[in-house]
N, C-alpha and C positions, 0 to 999 in steps of 0.2 A: 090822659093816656100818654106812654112811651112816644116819643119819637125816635124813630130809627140813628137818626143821627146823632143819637146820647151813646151810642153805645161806643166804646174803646175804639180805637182804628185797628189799635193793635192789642196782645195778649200776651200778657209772660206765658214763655211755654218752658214747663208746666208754670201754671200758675201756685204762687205760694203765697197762703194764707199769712196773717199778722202773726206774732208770738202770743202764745197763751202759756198757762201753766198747769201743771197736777194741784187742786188743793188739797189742803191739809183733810177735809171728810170723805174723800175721792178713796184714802188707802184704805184698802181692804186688812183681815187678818194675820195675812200674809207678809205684808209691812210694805205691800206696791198698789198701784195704780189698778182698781178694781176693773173686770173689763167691760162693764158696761160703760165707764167714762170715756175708753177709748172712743167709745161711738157718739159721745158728746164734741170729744175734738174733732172728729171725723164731719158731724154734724154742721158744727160753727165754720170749719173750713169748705161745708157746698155754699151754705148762707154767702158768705164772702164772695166766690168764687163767682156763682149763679146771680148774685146780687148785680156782675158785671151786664148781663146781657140782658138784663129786666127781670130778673124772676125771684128778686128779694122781698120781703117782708109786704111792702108797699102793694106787689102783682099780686097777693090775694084781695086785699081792699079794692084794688082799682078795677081790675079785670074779671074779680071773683072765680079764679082760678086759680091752681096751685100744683105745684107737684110732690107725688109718694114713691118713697122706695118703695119697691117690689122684690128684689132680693139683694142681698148683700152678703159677699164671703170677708170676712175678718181675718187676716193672717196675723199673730202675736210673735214675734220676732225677738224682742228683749225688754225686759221688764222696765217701768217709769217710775221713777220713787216721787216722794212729796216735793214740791215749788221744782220739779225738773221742768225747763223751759223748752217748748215744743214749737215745731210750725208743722203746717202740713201743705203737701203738694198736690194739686189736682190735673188731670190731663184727663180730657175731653178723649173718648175712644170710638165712640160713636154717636149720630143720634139718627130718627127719622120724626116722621111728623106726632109722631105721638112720643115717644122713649127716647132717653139719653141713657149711656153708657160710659160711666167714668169709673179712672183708677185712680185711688189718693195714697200717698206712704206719708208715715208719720213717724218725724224725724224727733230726733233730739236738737234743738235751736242752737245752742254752744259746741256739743261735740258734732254733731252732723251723723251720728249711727241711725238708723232705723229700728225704731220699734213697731212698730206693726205697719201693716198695709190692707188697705180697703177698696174693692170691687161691687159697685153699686150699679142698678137699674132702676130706672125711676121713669114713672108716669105721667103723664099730664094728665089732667083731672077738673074739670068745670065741676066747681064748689056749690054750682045750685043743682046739680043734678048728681052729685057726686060720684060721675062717670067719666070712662076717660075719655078725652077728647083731642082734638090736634090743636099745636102750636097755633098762637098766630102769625101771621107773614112778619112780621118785625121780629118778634124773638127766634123764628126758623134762620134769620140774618143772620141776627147777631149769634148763634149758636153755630152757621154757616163760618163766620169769620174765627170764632175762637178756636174750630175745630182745624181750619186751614195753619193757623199757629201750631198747635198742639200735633199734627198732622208730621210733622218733621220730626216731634222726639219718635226711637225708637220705641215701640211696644213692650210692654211692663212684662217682664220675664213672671210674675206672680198671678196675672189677669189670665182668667182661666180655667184656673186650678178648679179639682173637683177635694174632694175630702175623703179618704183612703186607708186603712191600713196599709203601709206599703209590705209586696211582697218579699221575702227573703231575697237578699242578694241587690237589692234597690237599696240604692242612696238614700239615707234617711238625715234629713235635715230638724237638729233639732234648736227650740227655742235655746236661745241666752239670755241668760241673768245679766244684771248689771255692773256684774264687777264683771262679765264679760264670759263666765264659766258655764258651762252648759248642764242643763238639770238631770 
């Protein structure tokens, strides 16, 4: 089992995932980053992230528990072409003893644009009854401590959103392509 005192003292806030990249089967017919892979980087970056406070690969085997999204909004922002090197940011927004609420944007690694941003809720879940259930007292710590980090960035101007036709006369923000020009 976890000992409390594995966990970080401290957290990058936000915290930023390793580099990854688009591959080359990822592109869609379009000649970009299909968008279900977005949610593969998205993915790879809670793994990382959540891996800090005990809740990586290992806390199903050990604990026989795990966590599932339950909803998630995807904002597409600018297009990712093939080997374009990515990282992505997470920041802890909330949690209680059951649910965590995080915001992640997914950067371009070289230039630093933002291609998309993801807003996630996610469950805890005991894997022998596959119902949800509460944290244990060590990971409510460490999710305690990384939220007190993350706690000082300002709030994700994106976390929130609902999904709209906007009415006339409302600012409409539209996605960018990669050379930067709007569709």
């Amino acid at each position: 089992m976890r000992n409390p005192a594995d966990a970080p003292a401290l957290f990058f806030a936000p915290f930023v995932s390793s580099t990854m990249r688009a591959e080359a089967h990822w592109i869609d017919y379009n000649g970009h980053l299909n968008a279900a892979y977005y949610n593969v980087f998205f993915d790879r970056a809670v793994d990382e992230a959540f891996g800090l406070v005990g809740l990586g690969p290992g806390y199903v085997e050990e604990r026989k528990a795990s966590f599932f999204v339950v909803e998630s909004h995807i904002r597409y922002r600018r297009e990712l072409r093939e080997n374009d090197p990515v990282r992505v940011t997470l920041q802890l927004l909330a949690f209680d003893e059951k649910r965590i609420h995080y915001f992640m944007e997914l950067h371009h690694a070289a230039e630093g644009w933002l291609a998309a941003s993801c807003e996630n809720l996610s469950l805890h879940v005991d894997m022998r009854t596959r119902k949800v259930a509460a944290f244990p007292p060590d990971i409510l710590a460490n999710l305690a401590v990384m939220r007190a980090a993350h706690a000082r960035l300002p709030h994700p101007e994106d976390a929130g959103r609902s999904i709209a036709v906007p009415d006339r006369g409302e600012e409409e923000h539209e996605p960018q392509l990669a050379s930067g020009t709007r569709h």
